[in-house]
Every structure is written in C-alpha cells, then in structure tokens.
C-alpha positions as CSV (number, residue, x, y, z in Angstrom):
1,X,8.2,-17.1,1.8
2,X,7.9,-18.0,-1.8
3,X,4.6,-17.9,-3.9
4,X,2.7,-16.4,-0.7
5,X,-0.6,-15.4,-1.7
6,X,-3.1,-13.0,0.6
7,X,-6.9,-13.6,0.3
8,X,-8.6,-11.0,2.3
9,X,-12.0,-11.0,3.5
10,X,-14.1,-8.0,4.4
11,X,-17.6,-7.1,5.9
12,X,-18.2,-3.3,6.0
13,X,-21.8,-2.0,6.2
14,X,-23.1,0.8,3.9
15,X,-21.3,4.0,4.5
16,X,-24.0,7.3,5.9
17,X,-23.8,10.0,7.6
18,X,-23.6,8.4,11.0
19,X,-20.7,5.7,10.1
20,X,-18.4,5.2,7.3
21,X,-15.6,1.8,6.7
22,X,-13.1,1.3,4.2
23,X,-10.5,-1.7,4.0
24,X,-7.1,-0.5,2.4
25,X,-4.1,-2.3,1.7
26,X,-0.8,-1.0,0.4
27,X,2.4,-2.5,-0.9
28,X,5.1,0.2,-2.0
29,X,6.7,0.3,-5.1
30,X,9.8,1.3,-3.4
31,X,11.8,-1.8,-3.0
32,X,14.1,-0.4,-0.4
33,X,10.8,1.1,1.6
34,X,9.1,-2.4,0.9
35,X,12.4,-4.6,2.6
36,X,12.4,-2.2,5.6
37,X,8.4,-2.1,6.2
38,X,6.7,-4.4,4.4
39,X,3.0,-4.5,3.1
40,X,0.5,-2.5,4.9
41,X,-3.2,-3.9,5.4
42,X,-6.0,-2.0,7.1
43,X,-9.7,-2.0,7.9
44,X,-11.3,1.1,9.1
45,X,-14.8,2.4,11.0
46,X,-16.0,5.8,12.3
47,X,-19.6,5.7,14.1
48,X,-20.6,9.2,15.4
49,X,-21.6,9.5,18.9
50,X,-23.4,13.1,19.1
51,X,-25.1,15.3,16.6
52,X,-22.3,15.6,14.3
53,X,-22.5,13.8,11.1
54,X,-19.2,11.4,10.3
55,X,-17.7,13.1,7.0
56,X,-15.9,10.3,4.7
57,X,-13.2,13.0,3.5
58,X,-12.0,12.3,7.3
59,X,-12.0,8.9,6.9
60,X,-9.7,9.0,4.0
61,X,-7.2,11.7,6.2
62,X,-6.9,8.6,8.3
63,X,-5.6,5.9,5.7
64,X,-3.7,8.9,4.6
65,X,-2.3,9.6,8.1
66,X,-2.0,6.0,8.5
67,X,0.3,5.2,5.4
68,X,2.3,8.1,6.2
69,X,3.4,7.7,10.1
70,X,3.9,4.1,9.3
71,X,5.9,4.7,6.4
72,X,7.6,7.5,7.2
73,X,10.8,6.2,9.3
74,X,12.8,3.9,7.8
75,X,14.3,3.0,11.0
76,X,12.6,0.8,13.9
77,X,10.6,-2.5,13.9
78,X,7.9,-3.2,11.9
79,X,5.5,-4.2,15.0
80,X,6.4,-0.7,17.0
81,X,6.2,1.5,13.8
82,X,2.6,-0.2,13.6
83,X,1.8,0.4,16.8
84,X,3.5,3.6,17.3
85,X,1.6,4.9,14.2
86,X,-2.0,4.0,15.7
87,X,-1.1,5.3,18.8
88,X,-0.5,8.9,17.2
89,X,-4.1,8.8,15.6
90,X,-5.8,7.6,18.3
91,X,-3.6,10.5,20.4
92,X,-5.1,12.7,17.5
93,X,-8.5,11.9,17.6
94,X,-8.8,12.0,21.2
95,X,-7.1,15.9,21.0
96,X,-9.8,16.8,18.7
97,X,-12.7,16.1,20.8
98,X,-15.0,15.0,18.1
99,X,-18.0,13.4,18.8
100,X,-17.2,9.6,17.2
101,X,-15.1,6.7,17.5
102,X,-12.4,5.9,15.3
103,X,-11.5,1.5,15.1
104,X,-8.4,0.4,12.8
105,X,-7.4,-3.1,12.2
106,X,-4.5,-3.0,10.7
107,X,-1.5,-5.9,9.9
108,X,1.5,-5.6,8.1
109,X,3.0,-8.4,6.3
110,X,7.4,-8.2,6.5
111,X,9.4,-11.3,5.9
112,X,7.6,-13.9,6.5
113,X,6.2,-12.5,9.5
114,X,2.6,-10.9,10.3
115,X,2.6,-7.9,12.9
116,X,-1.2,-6.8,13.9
117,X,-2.1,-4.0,15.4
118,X,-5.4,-2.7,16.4
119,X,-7.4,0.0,17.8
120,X,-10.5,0.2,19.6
121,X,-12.7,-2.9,19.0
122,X,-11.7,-5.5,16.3
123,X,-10.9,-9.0,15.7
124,X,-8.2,-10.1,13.5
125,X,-8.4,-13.8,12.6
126,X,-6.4,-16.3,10.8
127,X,-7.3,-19.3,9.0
128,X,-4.0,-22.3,9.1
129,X,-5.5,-25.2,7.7
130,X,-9.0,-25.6,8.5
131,X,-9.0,-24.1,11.2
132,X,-10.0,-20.2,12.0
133,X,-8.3,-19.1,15.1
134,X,-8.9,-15.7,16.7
135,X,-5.7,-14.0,17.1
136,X,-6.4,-10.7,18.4
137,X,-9.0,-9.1,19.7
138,X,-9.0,-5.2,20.7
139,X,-11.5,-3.6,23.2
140,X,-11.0,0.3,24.0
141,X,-10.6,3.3,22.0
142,X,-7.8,4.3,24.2
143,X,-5.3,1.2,23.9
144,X,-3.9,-0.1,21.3
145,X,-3.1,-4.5,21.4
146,X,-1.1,-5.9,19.3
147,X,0.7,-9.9,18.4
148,X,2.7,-11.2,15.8
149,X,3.1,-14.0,13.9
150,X,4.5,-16.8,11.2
151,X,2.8,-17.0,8.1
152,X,2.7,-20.6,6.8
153,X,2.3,-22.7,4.2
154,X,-1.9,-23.3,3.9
C-alpha cells in the first residue's frame, strides 16, 4: 500500500506501584526481517492483585520478550507468530505465580494486511471513514483472540 500512514492513539493512566502501561511500536531496520514480519505495535498494562508492588523493569522484560518471540522465527505467518508469541508470555506469567495481571494489545502491520492479537482484556478499534468500528475485543487472562484485516485507503 503506498503512502500508508499510522496515527496511533493511546490512553494510559499514570504508572505506580500498583499498575504500570506503556504503548511500543517497532519497525526493523532489517529489510529482509521487515518483508517476513512486518511492523510490530503494542499497548501494555500490569495491575497487581496482592501485596506485591508491580515493578516497571518487568514491564519492559515484556516488550523485550515480546519483540523477541515475535521476531525471532523467520518462518510462519505473521497472525500465528503473533499469537504464538502472546501465548508464551501469558504461559510465562501464569508459571510464575505473581500476584498481577498482565493485558497486551498488540497488531502487526505486514503487506497491506493488519493481524491483531490480544491478551486479557482490550479493545482494538479501527476508524475507515467516519466510522470507528470495534474489531476485537479480548476478555480473559488465559486466552488469547485474535482477527485480521485490510488496511484501506481513509
């Protein structure tokens, strides 16, 4: 798609010690990584559950983590290397037994297409025209939903 532009929107609440969110997105400067996978966007929560307090250096692991399984294999389609990738840090988080919830929104942009992925509650909506349409909408902490799509012109 020539001359595609991506506005993105976020609303993240002030990070503490009880919740932290950070939006990320990532294009590589691989070419070759960049034909196979695409442009990565994510938006990320943790809200603690028990006593302990959420620390932000774990919040960055994750968009580390993130980038990494995702990016890693350069073999396999873009929508089940999304999925596939939030389904190992959900699998993670879950192991660990920590006392807070981990949400991603993520979305990758590859050829024209949008793959979105998300995990534990989220929304991901898309604006074509003047209309905004919800597209996706994810519920538990323990599944992961995800849809594709065209991006198009407006």
């Amino acid at each position: 798609m020539d001359n595609f532009s991506l506005k993105v929107a976020k609303i993240l609440g002030t990070n503490n010690e009880s919740s932290w969110a950070q939006s990320y997105f990532f294009t590589p400067e691989n070419k070759d990584l960049l034909e196979k996978r695409g442009s990565l966007l994510a938006c990320f929560s943790l809200s603690a559950t028990g006593q302990e307090s959420v620390n932000p250096e774990f919040g960055q692991d994750l968009i580390d983590r993130l980038q990494k399984e995702y990016y890693e294999q350069a073999g396999g389609w873009p929508m089940q290397r999304l999925v596939d990738s939030l389904e190992a840090i959900r699998d993670e988080v879950l192991e660990s037994q920590l006392e807070f919830v981990v949400e991603i929104v993520a979305g990758v942009f590859w050829n024209g297409l949008w793959y979105f992925a998300i995990l534990g509650e989220g929304k991901v909506l898309v604006k074509r025209g003047p209309t905004i349409s919800v597209v996706l909408v994810g519920e538990s902490e323990k599944e992961v939903v995800s849809s594709s799509g065209k991006a198009e012109k407006g």
